[in-house]
C-alpha positions as CSV (number, residue, x, y, z in Angstrom):
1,X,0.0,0.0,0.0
2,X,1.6,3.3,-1.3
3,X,1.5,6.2,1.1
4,X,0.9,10.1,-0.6
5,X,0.4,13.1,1.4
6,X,-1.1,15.7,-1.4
7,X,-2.1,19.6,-0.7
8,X,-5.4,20.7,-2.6
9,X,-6.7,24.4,-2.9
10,X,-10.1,24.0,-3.1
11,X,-12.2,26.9,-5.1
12,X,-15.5,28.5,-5.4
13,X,-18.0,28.7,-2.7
14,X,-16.8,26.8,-0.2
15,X,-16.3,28.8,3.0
16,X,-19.6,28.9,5.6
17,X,-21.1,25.9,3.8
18,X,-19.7,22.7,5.8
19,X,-17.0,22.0,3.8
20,X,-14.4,21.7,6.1
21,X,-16.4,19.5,8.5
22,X,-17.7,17.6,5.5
23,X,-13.9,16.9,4.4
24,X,-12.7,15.8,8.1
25,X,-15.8,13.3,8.0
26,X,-15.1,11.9,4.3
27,X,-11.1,11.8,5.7
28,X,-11.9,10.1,8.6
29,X,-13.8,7.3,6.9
30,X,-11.6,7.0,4.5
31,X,-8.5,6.6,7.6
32,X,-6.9,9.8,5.7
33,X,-4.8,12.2,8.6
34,X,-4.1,15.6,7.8
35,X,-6.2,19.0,7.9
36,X,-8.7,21.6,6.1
37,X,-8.4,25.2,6.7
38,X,-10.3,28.1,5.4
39,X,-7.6,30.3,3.6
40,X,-8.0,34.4,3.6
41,X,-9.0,34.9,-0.2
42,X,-12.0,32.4,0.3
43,X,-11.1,28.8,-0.9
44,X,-10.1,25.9,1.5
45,X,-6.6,24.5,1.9
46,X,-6.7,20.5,2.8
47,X,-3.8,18.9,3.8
48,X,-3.7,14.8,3.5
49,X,-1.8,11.4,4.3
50,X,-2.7,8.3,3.5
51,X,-3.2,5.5,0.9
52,X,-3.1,6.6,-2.5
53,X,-6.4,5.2,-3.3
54,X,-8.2,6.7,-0.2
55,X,-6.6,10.2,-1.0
56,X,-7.6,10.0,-4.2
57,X,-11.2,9.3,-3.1
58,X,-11.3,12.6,-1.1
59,X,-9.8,14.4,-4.5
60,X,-13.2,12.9,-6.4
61,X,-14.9,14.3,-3.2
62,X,-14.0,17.7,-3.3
63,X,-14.5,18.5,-6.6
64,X,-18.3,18.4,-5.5
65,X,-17.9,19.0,-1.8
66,X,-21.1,19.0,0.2
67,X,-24.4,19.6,-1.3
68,X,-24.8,23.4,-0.1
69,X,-21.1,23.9,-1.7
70,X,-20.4,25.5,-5.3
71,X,-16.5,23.8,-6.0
72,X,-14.9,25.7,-9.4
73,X,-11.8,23.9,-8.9
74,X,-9.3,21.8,-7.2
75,X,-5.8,22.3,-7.5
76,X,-3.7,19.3,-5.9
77,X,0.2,19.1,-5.6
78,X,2.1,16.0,-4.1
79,X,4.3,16.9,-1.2
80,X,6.6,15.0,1.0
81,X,4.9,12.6,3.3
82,X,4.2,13.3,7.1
83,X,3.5,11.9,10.3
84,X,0.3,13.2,11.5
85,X,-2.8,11.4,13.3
86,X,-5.6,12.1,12.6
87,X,-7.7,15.0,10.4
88,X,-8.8,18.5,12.0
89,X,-10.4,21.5,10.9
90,X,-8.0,24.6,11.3
């Protein structure tokens, strides 16, 4: 099982709608570690660790978001794997 940790900028309307709750509940069920933050300029930066096929489950995810969410895009980079336990909201 491969391990990735990959940062996503997530855009569109997605502040004040339950996306970052709605990401730390799809990571969690998923057994993805990391974190979601709302950034100043309106998206959401998420932060994750796990197996490549969970993380990119939660990539499919957030091009939707939840239902009250309008995603225009997700922008994910690869970056050098962590140790981290768990997923919070920032």
């Amino acid at each position: 099982m491969e391990k990735v940790c990959q940062k996503a900028i997530v855009r569109g309307r997605v502040q004040g709608v339950g996306f970052r709750f709605s990401a730390r509940l799809q990571a969690e069920e998923l057994g993805i570690s990391g974190w979601a933050k709302n950034l100043h300029d309106g998206s959401v930066e998420v932060m994750m660790c796990g197996e490549a096929s969970a993380v990119k489950l939660l990539t499919n995810w957030m091009e939707t978001g939840p239902t009250s969410a309008e995603v225009e895009s997700v922008m994910v980079e690869d970056i050098p794997c962590q140790q981290l336990s768990g997923f919070v909201t920032l």
